[in-house]
Structures are given as structure tokens and as C-alpha cells.
C-alpha positions as CSV (number, residue, x, y, z in Angstrom):
1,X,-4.0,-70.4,-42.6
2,X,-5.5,-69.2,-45.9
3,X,-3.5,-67.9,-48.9
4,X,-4.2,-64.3,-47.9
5,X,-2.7,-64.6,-44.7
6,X,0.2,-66.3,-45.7
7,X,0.6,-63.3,-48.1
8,X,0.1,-60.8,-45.5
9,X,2.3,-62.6,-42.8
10,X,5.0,-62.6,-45.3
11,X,4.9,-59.0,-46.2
12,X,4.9,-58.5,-42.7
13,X,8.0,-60.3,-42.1
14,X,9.6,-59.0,-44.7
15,X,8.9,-55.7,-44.0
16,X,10.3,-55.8,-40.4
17,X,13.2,-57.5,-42.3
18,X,13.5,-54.4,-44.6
19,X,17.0,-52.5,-44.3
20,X,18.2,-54.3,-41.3
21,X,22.1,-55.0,-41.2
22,X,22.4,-56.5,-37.3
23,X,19.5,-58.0,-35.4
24,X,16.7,-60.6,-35.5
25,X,13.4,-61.2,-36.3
26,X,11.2,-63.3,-33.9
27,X,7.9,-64.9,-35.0
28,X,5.8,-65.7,-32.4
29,X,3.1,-68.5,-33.0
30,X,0.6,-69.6,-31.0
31,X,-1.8,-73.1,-31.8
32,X,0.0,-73.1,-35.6
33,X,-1.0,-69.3,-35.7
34,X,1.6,-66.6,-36.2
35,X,0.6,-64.1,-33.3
36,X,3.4,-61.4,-32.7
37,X,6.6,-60.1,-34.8
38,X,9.2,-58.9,-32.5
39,X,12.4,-57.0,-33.8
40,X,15.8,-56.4,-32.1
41,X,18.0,-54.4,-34.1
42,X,21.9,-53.7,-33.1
43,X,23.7,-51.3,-34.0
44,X,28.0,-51.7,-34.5
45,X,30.2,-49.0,-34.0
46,X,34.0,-49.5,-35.2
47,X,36.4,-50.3,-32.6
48,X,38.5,-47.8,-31.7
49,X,42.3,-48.5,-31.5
50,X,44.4,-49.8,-28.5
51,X,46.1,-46.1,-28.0
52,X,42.6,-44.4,-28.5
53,X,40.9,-47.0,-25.4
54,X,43.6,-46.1,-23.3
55,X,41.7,-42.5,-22.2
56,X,40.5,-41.3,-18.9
57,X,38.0,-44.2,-18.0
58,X,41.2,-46.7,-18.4
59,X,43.2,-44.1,-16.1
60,X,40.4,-43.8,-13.5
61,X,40.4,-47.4,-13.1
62,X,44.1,-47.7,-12.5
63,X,43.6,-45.0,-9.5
64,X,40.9,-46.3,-8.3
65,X,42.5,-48.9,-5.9
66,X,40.9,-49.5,-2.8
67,X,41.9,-47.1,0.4
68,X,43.5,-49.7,3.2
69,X,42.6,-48.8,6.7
70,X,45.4,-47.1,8.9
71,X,46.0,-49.8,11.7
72,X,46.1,-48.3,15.1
């Protein structure tokens, strides 16, 4: 790779780099030949509390027991 491209790969990278907080940065290369930059950025939200998680989803799961079958 010339000079240039190096330059321009690395701007590149950078830029997909550029105000991330969570995530990654893949570089793909290919016969010594950067070919593809993939980015996967997360997102975190703060937890919420233990009193807070106990709401209706936590409920519904505590009635949701199976039925049993009446035996004859």
C-alpha cells in the first residue's frame, strides 16, 4: 500500500471511530489489502433499580404457570 492510502485508510478508520463510546470497529483485509470497515455501535441505558424491575412483566411471569390438565 502506498502512503496515500495508508493516509486515507486511516482517516477512514478514524472517522468511523469518531464519537463512539460502546462498540467496535472491524477491518476487513483481504490479500494484505484493507477491503471493508464494519461498525457495531451499543448503546447502554442505566439499570433500573431492584423495586423499579419488579413491574408488570415480573408479575406476568409469576402468573403465568402452566394450566395442569383436570384428570378424569
Amino acid at each position: 500500500m502506498t502512503q496515500e492510502m495508508d493516509n486515507i485508510w486511516q482517516q477512514r478508520i478514524t472517522e468511523q471511530l469518531a464519537g463512539m463510546q460502546y462498540g467496535q470497529v472491524i477491518v476487513t483485509v483481504h490479500d494484505g489489502q484493507i477491503v471493508q470497515i464494519d461498525r457495531m455501535e451499543r448503546t447502554r441505558y442505566p439499570l433500573a433499580s431492584a423495586k423499579e424491575s419488579e413491574g408488570p412483566l415480573s408479575a406476568s411471569k409469576k402468573k403465568s404457570a402452566r394450566p395442569r390438565l383436570a384428570s378424569s
